[in-house]
C-alpha positions as CSV (number, residue, x, y, z in Angstrom):
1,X,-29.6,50.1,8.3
2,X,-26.5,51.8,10.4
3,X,-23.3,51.3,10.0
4,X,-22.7,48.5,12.5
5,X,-25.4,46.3,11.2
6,X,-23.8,47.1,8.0
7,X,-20.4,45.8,8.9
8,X,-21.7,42.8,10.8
9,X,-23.4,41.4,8.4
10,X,-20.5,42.2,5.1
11,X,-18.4,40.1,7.4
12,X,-20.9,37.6,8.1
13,X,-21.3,37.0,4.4
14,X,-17.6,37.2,3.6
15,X,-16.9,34.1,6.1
16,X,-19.7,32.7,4.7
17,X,-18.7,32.7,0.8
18,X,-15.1,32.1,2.4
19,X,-16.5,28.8,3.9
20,X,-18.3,27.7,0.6
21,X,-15.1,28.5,-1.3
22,X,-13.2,26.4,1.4
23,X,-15.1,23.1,1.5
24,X,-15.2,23.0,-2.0
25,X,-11.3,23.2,-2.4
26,X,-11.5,20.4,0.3
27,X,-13.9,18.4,-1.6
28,X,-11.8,18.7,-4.5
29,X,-8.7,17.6,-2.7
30,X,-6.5,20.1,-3.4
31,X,-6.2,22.2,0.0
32,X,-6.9,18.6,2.0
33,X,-3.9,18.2,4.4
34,X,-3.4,14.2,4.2
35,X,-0.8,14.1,6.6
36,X,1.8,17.2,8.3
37,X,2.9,19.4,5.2
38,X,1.3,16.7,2.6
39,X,-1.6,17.6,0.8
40,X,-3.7,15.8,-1.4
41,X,-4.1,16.5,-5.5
42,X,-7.0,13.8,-6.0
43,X,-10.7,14.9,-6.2
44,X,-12.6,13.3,-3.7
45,X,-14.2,10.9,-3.0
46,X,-11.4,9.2,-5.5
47,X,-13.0,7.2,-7.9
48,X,-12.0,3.7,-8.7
49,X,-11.4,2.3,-12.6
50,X,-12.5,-1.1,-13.1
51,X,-10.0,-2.9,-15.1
52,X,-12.1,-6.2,-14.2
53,X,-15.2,-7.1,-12.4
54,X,-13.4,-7.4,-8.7
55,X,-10.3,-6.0,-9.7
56,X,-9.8,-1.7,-9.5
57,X,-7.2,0.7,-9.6
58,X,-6.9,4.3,-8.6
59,X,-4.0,6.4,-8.2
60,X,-3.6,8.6,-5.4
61,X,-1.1,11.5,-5.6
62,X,0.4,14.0,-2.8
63,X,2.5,17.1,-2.7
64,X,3.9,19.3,0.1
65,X,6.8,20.1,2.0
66,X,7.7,17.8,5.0
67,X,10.5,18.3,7.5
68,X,13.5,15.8,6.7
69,X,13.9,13.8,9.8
70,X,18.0,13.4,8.8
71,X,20.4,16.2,9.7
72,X,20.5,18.9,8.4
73,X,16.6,19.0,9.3
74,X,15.6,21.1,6.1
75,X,12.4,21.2,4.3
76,X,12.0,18.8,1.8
77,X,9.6,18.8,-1.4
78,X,8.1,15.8,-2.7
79,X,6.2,14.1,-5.1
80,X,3.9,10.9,-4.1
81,X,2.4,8.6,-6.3
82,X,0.6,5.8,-4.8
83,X,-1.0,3.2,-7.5
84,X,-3.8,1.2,-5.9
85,X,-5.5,-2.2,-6.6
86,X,-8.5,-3.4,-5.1
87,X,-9.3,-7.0,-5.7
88,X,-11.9,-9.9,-5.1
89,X,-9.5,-12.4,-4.0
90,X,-12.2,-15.1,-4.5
91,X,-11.9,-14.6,-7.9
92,X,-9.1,-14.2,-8.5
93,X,-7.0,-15.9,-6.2
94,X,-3.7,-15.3,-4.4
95,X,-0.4,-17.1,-4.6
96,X,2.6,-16.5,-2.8
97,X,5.9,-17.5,-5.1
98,X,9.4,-18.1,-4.4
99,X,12.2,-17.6,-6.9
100,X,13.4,-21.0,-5.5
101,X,10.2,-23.1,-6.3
102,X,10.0,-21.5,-9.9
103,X,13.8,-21.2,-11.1
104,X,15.7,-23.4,-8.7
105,X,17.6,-20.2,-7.4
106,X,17.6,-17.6,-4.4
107,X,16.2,-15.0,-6.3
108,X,14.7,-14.1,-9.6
109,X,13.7,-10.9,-11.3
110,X,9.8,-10.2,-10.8
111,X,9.3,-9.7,-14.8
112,X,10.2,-13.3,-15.1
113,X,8.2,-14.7,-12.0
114,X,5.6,-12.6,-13.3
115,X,5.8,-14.2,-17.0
116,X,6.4,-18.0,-15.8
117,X,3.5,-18.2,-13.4
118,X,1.0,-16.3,-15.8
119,X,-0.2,-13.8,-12.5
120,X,-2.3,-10.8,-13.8
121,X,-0.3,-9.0,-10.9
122,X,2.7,-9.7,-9.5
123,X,4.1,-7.4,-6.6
124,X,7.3,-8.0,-4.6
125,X,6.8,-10.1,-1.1
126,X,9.0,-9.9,2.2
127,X,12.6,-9.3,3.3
128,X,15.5,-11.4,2.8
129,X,19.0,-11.9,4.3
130,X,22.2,-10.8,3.0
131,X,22.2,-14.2,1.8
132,X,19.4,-14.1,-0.6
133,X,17.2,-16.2,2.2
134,X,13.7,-14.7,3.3
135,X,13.6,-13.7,6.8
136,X,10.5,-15.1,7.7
137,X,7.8,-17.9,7.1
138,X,7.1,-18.6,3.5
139,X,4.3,-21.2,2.4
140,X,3.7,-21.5,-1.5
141,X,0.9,-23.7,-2.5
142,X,0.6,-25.8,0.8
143,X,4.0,-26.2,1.3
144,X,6.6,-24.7,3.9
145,X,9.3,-23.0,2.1
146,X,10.7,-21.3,5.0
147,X,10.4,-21.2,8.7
148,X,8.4,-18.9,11.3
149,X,11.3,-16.1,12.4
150,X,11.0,-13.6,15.5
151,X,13.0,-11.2,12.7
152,X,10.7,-11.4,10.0
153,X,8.0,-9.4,11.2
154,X,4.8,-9.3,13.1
155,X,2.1,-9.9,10.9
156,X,1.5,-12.4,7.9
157,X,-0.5,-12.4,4.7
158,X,-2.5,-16.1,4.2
159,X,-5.2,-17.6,1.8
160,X,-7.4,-20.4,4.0
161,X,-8.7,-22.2,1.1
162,X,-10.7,-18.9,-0.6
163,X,-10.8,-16.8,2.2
164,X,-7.7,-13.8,2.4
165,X,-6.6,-12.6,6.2
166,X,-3.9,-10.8,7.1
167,X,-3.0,-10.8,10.9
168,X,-0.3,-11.2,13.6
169,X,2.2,-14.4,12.6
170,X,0.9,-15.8,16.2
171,X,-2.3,-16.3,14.8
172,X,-1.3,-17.4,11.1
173,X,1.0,-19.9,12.9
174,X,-1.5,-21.3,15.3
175,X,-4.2,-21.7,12.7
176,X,-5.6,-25.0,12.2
177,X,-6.0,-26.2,9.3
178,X,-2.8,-24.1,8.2
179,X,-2.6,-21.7,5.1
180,X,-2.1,-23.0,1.7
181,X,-0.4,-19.4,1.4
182,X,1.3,-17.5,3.4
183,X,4.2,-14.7,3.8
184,X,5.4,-13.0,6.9
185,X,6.6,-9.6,7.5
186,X,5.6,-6.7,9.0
187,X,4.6,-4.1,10.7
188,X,1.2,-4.0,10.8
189,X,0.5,-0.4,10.3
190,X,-3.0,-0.6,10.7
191,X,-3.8,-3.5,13.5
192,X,-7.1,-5.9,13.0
193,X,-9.8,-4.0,13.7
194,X,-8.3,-0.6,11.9
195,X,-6.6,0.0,14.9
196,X,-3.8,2.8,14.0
197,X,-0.7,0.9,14.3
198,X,2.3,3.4,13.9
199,X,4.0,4.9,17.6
200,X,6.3,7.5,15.5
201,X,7.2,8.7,12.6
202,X,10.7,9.1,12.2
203,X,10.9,6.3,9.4
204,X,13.0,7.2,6.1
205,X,11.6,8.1,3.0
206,X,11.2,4.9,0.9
207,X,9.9,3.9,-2.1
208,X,6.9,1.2,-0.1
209,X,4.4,-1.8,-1.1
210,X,1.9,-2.5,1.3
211,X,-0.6,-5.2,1.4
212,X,-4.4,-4.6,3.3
213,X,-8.2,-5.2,3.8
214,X,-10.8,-2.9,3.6
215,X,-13.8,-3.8,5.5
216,X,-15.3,-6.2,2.9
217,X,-12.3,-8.4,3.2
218,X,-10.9,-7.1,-0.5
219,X,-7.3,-7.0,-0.6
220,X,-5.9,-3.6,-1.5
221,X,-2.5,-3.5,-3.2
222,X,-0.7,0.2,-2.4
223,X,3.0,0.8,-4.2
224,X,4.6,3.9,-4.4
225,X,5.5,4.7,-8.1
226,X,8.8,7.0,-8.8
227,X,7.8,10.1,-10.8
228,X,10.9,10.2,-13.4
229,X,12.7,13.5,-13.1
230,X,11.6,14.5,-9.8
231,X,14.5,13.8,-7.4
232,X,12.4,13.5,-4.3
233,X,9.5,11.5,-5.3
234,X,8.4,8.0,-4.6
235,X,9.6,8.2,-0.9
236,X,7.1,7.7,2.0
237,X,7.7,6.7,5.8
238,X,5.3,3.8,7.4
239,X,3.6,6.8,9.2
240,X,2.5,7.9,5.9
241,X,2.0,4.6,4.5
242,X,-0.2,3.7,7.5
243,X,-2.2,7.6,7.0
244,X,-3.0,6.5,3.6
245,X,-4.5,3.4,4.5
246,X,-6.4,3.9,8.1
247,X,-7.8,7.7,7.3
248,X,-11.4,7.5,5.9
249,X,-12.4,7.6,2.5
250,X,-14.1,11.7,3.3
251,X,-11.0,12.1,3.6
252,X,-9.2,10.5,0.8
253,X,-8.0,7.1,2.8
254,X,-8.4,3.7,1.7
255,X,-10.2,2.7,5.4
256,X,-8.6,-0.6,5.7
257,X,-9.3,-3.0,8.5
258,X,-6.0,-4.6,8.9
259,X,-2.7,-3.3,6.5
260,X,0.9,-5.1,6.4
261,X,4.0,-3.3,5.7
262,X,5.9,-5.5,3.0
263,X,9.9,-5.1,1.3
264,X,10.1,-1.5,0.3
265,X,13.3,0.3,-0.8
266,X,15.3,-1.2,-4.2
267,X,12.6,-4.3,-3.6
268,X,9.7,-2.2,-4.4
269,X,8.2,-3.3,-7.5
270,X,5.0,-4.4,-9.4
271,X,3.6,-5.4,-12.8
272,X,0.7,-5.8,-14.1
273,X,-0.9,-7.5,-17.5
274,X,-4.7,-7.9,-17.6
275,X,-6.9,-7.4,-20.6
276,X,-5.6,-4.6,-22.5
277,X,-4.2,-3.0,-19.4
278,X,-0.4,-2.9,-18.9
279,X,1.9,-1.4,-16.2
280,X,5.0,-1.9,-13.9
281,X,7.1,-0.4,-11.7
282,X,10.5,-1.9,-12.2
283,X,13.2,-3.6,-10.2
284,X,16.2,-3.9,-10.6
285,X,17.3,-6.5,-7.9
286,X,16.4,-10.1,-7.6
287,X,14.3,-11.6,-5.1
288,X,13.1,-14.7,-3.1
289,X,9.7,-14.0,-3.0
290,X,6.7,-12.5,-4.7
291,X,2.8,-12.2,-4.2
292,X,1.2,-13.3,-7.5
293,X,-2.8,-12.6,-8.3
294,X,-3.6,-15.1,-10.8
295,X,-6.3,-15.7,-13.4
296,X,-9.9,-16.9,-12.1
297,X,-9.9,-21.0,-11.9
């Protein structure tokens, strides 16, 4: 064999094992570019835990360095932690809460909405004025708490009877018979049909709950969790928020059909209390509405 058949074929084997060594770094997540400078730490596919037959968790988690978007335009590390239910909303069904319809007041601490109404998860629901009012249509058990507003977003959450959707307000609104639930905000950052819904990214980093489909009409829960003692952890923009949920699940995504951006920032909470399995994310702010998954009937 001479020389040049020699050479050829060390480098053909050395892209080769290079290739094998490479998509199996990929399948275990940790070289998998999630989104620009964000890499994923999860093995994949990510496996879900039952906590309940029709209610899962996983936990997806990120790392990389991501150009700020704020001047100075430096580099910043970060730290994402992104807790994820998946539940059979047929079993156990949705309500949406307000602190008014529970306590008689604006707003109300989401430990105590989620210890009065019993809820075996309770997450934080949409924005509210300066005033403590929500900013768009609230419906809580069949009845309207709180008008349809251009300002509170373009999409809506709604239980017909057992069935979840989540679509544009229009069509919430216009629905006949009307939701016995129902909270509007917005964006969608995956459209119906998991249509990509973001035009930029230039969001700021957030703490973020978002509400979504997949494509067996499940509702899947996403909230960013703060790591304590990193400084820039937590924070995601909707672009991000709308990779996690629309990429595929090869890739690590939650391949949603339809996903709605809810209250994010100091609003973002959740806790949970089913079986033996405990967890929250705290807030420290009161507010007028909540999403509550309750018990089966």
């Amino acid at each position: 064999m001479n020389r040049t058949i020699t050479y050829r074929l060390s480098v053909t084997l050395s892209l080769a094992l290079m290739a094998v060594i490479l998509g199996a770094a990929i399948q275990e997540g940790r070289k998998c570019r999630f989104w620009p400078g964000v890499r994923a730490l999860y093995p994949l596919p990510f496996r879900w835990e039952s906590l309940s037959e029709g209610f899962d968790r996983t936990v997806l988690k990120f790392n990389g360095r991501t150009l700020g978007h704020e001047p100075p335009r430096n580099y910043i590390k970060r730290r994402v932690e992104v807790l994820v239910f998946r539940i059979d909303t047929a079993r156990f069904p949705l309500r949406v809460m307000t602190a008014r319809g529970l306590f008689g007041t604006k707003k109300a601490k989401l430990s105590k909405v989620h210890e009065k109404t019993g809820a075996l998860l309770t997450i934080n629901g949409g924005y509210f004025s300066g005033t403590g009012d929500p900013m768009g249509m609230v419906i809580s058990d069949g009845e309207l708490r709180n008008p349809w507003s251009e300002e509170g977003g373009s999409g809506a959450i709604a239980m017909f009877g057992s069935v979840l959707r989540i679509d544009w307000i229009k069509k919430i609104t216009e629905a006949a018979p009307p939701p016995q639930q129902a909270l509007q905000n917005g964006p969608l950052i995956v459209e119906p049909g998991g249509e990509w819904g973001m035009i930029h990214r230039r969001d700021k980093y957030f703490p973020r709950t978002v509400v979504a489909l997949d494509k067996s009409g499940k509702l899947l829960v996403a909230v960013t969790r703060k790591l304590y003692r990193e400084e820039n952890s937590g924070g995601i923009n909707l672009y991000e928020a709308a990779a996690i949920l629309y990429n595929t699940e090869k890739i690590g995504g939650l391949e949603a059909f339809v996903a709605m951006n809810l209250d994010g920032g100091t609003s973002t909470g959740m806790q949970l209390t089913l079986g033996d399995h405990h967890d929250r994310i705290p807030v420290n702010i009161g507010l007028p509405t909540f999403i509550c998954i309750m018990p089966p009937p």
